[in-house]
Wavefront OBJ file of the C-alpha trace (Angstrom):
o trace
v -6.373 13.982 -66.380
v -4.887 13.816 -70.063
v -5.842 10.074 -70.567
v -8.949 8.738 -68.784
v -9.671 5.260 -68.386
v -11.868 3.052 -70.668
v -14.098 2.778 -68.129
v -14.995 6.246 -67.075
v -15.306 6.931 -71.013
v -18.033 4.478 -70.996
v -19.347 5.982 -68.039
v -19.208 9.574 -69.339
v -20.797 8.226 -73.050
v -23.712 6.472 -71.225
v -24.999 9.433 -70.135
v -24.177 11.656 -73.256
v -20.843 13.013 -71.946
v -19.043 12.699 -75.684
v -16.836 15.777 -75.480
v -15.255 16.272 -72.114
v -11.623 17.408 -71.773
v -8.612 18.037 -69.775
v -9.973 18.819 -65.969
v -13.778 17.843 -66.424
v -12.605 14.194 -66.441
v -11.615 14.625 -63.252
v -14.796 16.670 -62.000
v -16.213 13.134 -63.619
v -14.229 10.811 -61.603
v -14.792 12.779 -58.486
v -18.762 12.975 -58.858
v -18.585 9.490 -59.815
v -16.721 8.520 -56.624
v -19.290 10.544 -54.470
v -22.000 8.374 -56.077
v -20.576 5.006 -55.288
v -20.179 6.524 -51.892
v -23.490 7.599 -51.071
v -24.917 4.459 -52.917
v -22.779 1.702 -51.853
v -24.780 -1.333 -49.812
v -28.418 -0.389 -51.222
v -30.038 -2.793 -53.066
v -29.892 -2.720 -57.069
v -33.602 -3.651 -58.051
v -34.989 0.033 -56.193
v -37.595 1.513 -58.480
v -38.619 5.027 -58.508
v -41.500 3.725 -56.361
v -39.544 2.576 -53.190
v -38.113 6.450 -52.552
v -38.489 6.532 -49.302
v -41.176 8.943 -47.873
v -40.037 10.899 -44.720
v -43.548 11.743 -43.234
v -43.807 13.560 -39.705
v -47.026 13.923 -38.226
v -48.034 15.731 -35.440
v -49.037 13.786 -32.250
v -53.003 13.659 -31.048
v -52.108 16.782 -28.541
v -50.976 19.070 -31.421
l 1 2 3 4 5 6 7 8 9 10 11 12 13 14 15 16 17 18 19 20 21 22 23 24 25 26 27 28 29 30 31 32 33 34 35 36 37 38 39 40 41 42 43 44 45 46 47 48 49 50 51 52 53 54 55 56 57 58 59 60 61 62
C-alpha cells in the first residue's frame, strides 16, 4: 500500500506506529480488520475487570 488512508495513519500514530512503510501498512490494515472482527457486538464500557474468568471445577465425585 503506497498511500494509506488518513484514518489508518491515525490509527497507526495512536499507538506509536510513526514510521511504517510500503507492506507493513497493509500487515496494519489486516490486523486491524481481525480486531474489528473478533470485537464487533461487545459492549464499549468493558474494563479490565469484566475479563471473563473461564473456571472449571471438578464435580463432588472427583
Amino acid at each position: 500500500m503506497s498511500n494509506p488512508s488518513d484514518e489508518l495513519r491515525a490509527e497507526a500514530e495512536a499507538v506509536g506506529l510513526t514510521r511504517l512503510e510500503g507492506k507493513h501498512w497493509d500487515e496494519l490494515e489486516k490486523a486491524l480488520d481481525a480486531k474489528r472482527k473478533h470485537t464487533n457486538g461487545m459492549p464499549d464500557n468493558l474494563t479490565i475487570w469484566d475479563e471473563p474468568a473461564h473456571v472449571y471445577r471438578a464435580g463432588d465425585e472427583a
